[in-house]
N, C-alpha and C positions, 0 to 999 in steps of 0.2 A: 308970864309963862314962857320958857323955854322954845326956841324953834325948834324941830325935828332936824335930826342926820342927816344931809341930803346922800350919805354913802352906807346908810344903815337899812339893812333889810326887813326889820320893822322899825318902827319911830313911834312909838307912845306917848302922849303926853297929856298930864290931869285928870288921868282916868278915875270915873266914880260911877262906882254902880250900885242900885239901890232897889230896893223889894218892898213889899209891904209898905206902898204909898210913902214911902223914903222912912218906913223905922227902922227897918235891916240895910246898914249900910254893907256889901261884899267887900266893896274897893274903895280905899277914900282918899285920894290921888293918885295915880302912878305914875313914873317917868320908866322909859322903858328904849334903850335902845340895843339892839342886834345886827350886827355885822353881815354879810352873807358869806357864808359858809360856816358860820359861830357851833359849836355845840353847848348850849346853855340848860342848866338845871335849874328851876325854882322850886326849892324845897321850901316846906311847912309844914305843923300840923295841921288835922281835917278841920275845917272850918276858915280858914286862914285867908280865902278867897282864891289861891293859886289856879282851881278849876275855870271860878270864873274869868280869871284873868284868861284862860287861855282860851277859853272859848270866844272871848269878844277879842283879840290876836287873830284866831281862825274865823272871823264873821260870822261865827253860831249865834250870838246875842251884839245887840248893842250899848255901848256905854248910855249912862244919865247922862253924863258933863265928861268933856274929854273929847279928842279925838285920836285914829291909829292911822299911820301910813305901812302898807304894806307892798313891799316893790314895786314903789314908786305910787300907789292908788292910794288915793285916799278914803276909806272903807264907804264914809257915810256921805261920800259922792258918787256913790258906784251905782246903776240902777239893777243890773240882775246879779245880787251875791252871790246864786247860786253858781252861774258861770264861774264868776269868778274863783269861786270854793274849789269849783272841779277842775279847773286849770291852775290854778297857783298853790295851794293848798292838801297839803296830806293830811289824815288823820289816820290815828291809833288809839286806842282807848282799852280801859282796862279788862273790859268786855271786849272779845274779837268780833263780836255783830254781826255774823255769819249768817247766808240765809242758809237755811237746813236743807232745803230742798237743790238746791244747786251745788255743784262739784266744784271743786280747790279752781281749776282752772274757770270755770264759770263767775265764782264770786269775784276773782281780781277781776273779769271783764265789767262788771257793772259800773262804774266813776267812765269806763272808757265810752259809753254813747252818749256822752255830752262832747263827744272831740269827732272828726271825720272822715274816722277809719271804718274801712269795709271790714269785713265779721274776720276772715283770711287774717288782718292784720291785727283783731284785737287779740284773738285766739293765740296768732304766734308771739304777740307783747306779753302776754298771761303766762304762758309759758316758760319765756324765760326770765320774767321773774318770780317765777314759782322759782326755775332752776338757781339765781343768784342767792333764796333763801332756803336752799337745800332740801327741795323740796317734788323735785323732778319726778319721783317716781310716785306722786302722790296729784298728780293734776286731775284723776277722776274720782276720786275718795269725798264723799258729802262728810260735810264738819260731825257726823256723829260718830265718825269711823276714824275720826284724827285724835289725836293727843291735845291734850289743852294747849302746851309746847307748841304744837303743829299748827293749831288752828289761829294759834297767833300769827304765827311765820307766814299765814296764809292771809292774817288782815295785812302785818306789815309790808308781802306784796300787792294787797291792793290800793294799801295808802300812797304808791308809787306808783300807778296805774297810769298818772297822765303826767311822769315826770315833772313832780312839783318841785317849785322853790323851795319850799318851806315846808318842815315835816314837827306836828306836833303829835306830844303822847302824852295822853295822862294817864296816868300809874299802870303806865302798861305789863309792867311785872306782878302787878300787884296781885292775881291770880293765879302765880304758877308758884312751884316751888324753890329749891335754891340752887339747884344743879340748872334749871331751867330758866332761870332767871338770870346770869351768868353766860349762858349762849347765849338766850334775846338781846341782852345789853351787847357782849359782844358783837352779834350782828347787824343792833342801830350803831354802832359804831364802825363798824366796818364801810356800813353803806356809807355813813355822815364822810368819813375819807374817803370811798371811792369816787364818789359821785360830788362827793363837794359841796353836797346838801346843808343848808342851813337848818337845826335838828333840837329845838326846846322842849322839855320832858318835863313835868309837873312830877313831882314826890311828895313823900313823907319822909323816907326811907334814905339816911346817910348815905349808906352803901352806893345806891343807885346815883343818888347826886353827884359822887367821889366820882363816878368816871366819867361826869362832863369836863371841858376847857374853862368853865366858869361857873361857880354858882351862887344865885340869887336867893338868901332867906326873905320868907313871907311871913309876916303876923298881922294880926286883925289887921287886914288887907291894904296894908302896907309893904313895899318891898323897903325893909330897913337893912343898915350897917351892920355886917360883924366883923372885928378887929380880923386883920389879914386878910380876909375872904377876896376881897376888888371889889364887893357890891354897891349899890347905887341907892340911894337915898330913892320913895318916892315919896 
């Protein structure tokens, strides 16, 4: 097996993931290396494994056989993932996850009381990343009073809450329409340049892959070659 990237922002390698006492296999090796700052798309159809790949990337699950390095840690040496999750790690998902009961500027505060900030300093972090997703004038508005649009732009600031390395999304378009789908993409991409964010998105959907730096096709949980693409055998 291959060593890991020591300059790669995650390092994959051999990953297999398996269900039903190993008859569903998801993933059946991966090799997987990411730059930092990379904006990478793994596109496939559903079933393909992509989800899972990127859930055991963000230490939602862990591999059967295989292991991941992520900024520098190695996952399945790590003892509290959660920490880890809430400091190095963003997520987005196709679902905004929104608690209903709490206001735009309250939900992005929740990932921030795993960090050491008094309320004064999460409230004004919340804020302005409400503002950087154009979102200013909606900081008290509870997600039943936002636009699907909106209520995204309100997870995407919370997946930024505690300034991760790493921002993943699965199909996070995948619920809005196409005018709206078009700004959210625009604005992961705005951010992945401002901020210099390293930015992996899970698809289906061409379109959306077309506007990463790179992208990785998936089939039966395999990431395999297409002619031109740059992809990576795993």
């Amino acid at each position: 097996m291959s060593a890991e990237t020591p300059s790669a922002l995650i390092s994959a390698r051999g990953l297999r993931r398996t269900f039903d006492d190993g008859r569903v296999e998801a993933l059946r090796g991966v090799d997987l290396d990411v730059p930092p700052g990379e904006f990478v798309a793994i596109q496939g159809p559903s079933g393909c494994g992509k989800t899972t790949l990127l859930q055991l990337l963000g230490a939602l699950d862990s591999p059967s056989d295989g292991h991941i390095v992520v900024n520098g840690a190695r996952l399945d040496e790590i003892d509290d993932l959660s920490a880890f999750r809430a400091r190095t790690v963003g997520f987005v998902f196709q679902a905004s996850h929104l608690l209903p009961t709490l206001s735009a500027v309250e939900n992005v505060q929740v990932p921030m009381f795993e960090m050491p900030w008094r309320a004064a300093e999460r409230r004004r972090r919340a804020a302005a990343l409400l503002d950087a997703v154009g979102l200013s004038d909606r900081l008290h508005h509870r997600p039943a009073n936002l636009s699907g649009g909106e209520r995204q732009r309100v997870a995407i600031a919370r997946s930024l809450a505690n300034e991760p390395a790493l921002l993943l999304a699965d199909e996070p378009t995948g619920n809005l329409d196409t005018g709206t789908t078009s700004r959210t993409l625009a604005l992961l991409e705005n951010l992945h340049h401002d901020r210099r964010m390293t930015l992996v998105i899970v698809t289906h959907d061409a379109a959306v892959a077309g506007r990463a730096s790179r992208v990785l096709h998936m089939l039966d949980g395999r990431i395999v070659s297409v002619p031109g693409d740059g992809g990576v055998s795993g």
